[in-house]
C-alpha positions as CSV (number, residue, x, y, z in Angstrom):
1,X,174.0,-4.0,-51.2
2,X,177.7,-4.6,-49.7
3,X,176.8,-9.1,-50.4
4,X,176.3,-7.4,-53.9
5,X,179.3,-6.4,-54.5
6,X,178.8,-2.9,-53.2
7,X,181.4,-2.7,-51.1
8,X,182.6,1.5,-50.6
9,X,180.3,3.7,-49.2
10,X,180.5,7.0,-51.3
11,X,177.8,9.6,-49.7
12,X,175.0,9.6,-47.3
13,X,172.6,12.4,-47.4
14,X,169.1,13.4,-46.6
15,X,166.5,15.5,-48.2
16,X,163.7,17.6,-46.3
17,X,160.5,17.4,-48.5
18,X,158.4,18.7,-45.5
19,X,155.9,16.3,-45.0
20,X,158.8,13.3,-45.2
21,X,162.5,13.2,-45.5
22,X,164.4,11.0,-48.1
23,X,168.1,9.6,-47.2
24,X,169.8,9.3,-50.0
25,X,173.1,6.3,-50.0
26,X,174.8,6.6,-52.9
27,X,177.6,3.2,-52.8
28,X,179.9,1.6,-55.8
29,X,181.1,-1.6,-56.8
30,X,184.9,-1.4,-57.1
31,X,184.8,-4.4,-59.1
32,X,182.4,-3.3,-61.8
33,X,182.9,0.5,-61.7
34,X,179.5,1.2,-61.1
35,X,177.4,3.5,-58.5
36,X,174.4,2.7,-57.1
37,X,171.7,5.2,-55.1
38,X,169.4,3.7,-52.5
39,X,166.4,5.9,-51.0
40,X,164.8,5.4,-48.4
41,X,161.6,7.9,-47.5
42,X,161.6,9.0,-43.9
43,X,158.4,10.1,-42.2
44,X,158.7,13.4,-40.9
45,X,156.8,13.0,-37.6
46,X,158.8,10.8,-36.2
47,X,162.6,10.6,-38.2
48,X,164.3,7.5,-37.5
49,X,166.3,5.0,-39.6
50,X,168.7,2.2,-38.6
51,X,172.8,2.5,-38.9
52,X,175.1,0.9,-41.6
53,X,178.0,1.8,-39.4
54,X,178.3,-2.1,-38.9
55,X,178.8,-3.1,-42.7
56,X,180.0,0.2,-44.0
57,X,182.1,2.2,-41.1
58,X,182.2,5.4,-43.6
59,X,178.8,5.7,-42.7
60,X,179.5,7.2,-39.1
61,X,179.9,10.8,-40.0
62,X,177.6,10.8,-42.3
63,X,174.7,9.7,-39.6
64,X,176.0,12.0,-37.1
65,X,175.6,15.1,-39.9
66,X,172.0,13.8,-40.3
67,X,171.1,13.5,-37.0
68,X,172.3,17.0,-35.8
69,X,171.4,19.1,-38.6
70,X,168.1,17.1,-40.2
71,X,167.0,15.8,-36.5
72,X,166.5,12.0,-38.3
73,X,167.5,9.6,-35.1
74,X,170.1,6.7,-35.8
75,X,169.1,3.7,-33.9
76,X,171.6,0.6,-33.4
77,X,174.3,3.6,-32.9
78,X,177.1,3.0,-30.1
79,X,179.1,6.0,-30.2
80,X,177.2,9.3,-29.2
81,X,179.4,11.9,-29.8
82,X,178.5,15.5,-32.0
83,X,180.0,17.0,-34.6
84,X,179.0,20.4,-33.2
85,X,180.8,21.0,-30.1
86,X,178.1,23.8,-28.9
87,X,175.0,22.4,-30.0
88,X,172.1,22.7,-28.4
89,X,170.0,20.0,-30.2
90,X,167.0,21.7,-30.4
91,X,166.8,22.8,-34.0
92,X,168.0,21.2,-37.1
93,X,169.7,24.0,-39.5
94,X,168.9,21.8,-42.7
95,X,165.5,21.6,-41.8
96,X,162.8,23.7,-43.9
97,X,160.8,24.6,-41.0
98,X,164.3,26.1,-39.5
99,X,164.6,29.8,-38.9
100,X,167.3,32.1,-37.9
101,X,167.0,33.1,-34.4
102,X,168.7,34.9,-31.5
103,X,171.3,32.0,-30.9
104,X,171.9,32.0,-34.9
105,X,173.2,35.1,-37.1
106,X,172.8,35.0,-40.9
107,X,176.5,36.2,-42.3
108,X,176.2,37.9,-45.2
């Protein structure tokens, strides 16, 4: 999308649909003052999708959100770091299948 003309990153998300995920880029053309949203479905059973770090470098907190709290693994990713300082990377809050345990309190 960036040879395009796509060249600013705007948002990456993701989507749990349970039996797949869906990230969700949404990027815009500065020149034509336009958006553009790209999907790409994720199989749930094994999450993995390659970075855009390289052509968009926005990209890099978004991927680390998505791996932390969906559990989707980045591959082609250099830098390792975690948002979460404390995180035990064992359950993924955005998940459906996540539920509120002893190392989690619900505030109300």
């Amino acid at each position: 999308m960036k040879s395009k003309g796509f060249e600013y990153l705007k948002k990456i998300t993701a989507v749990d649909y349970t039996d797949h995920f869906e990230v969700i880029y949404l990027v815009y053309s500065i020149k034509e003052g336009k958006d553009e949203i790209i999907k790409v479905k994720v199989p749930a059973e094994s999450p993995e999708i390659q970075t855009v770090v390289k052509r968009y470098p926005a990209a890099d907190w978004y991927e680390r959100e998505m791996s932390e709290m969906f559990g989707i693994k980045i591959t082609g990713r250099s830098a390792k770091r975690l948002l979460l300082e404390l995180w035990n990377g064992s359950e993924y809050p955005l998940r459906k299948s996540f539920t509120w345990g002893k190392d989690y309190k619900r505030v109300d």
